[in-house]
VOGUGU-623987 format. One line per 8 residues: number of its first residue (from 0); their letters; for each residue x, z, y of C-alpha. Coordinates in Angstrom, 2 decimals, m for minus. Last residue first. Example, Ala and Ser with C-alpha at 12.3 -4.5 7.8 and 13.67 -1.06 7.14 Angstrom:
1 = SA = 13.67/7.14/m1.06 | 12.30/7.80/m4.50
END
This chain:
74 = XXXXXXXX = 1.73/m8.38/44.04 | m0.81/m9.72/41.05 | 0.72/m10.52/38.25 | 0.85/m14.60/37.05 | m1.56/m16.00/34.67 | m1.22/m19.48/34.74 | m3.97/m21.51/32.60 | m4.15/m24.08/29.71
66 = XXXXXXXX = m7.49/m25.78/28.55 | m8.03/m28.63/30.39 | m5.11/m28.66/33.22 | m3.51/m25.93/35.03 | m6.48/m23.57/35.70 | m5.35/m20.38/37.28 | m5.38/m16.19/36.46 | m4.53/m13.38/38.54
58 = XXXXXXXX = m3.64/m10.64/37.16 | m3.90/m6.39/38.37 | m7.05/m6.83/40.40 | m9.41/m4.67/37.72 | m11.08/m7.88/37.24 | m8.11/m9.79/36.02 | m7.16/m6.86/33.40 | m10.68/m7.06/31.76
50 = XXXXXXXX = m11.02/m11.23/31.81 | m7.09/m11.44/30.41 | m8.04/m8.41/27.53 | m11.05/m10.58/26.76 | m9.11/m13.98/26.18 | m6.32/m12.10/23.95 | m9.27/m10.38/21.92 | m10.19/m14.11/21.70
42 = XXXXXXXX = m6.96/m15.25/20.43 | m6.58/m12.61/17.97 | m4.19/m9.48/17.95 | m3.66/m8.18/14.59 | m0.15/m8.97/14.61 | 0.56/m7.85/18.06 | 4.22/m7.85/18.61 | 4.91/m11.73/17.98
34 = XXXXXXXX = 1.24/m12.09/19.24 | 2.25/m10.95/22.35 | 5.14/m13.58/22.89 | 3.06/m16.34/21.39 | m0.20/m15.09/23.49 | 2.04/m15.40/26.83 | 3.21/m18.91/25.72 | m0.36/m19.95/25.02
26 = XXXXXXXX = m1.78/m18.73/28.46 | 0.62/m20.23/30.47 | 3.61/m17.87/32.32 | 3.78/m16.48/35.72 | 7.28/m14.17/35.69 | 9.63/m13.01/33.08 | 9.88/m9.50/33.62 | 7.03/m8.42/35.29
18 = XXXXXXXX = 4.87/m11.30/33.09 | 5.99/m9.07/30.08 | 5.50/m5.47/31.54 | 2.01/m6.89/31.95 | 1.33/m7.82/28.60 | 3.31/m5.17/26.83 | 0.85/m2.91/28.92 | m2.45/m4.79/27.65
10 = XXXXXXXX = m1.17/m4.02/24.01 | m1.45/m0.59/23.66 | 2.10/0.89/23.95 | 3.82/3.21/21.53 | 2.72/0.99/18.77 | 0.86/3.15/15.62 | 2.16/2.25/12.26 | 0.60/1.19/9.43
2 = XXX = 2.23/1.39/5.87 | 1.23/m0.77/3.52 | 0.00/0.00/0.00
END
């Protein structure tokens, strides 16, 4: 039987300390990088976690062409 274990940091804060480090990224490279961590972590769950952390003010998200978009961290 696997072992589980918990990740020090929920998966919205890897998010953001990623785009602090490496800047505005697309959509599908930030998922790649969080997915690496984030097993579990599905594409929608992804989606929803974008929508929650760009109302509370703290992304900001753009349409690059159909289907891709910049998410960049709010100053």
């Amino acid at each position: 039987m696997p072992i589980k274990l918990w990740k020090t940091h929920p998966a919205y804060y890897v998010l953001l300390e990623t785009l602090k480090k490496k800047g505005a990224m697309t959509d599908t490279e930030l998922f790649e990088y969080i997915s690496e961590e984030f097993k579990d972590l599905g594409f929608k769950d992804f989606n929803e976690m974008l929508m929650r952390l760009e109302v509370a003010g703290k992304i900001r998200t753009t349409s690059l062409v159909r289907g891709k978009k910049r998410i960049e961290l709010v100053p």
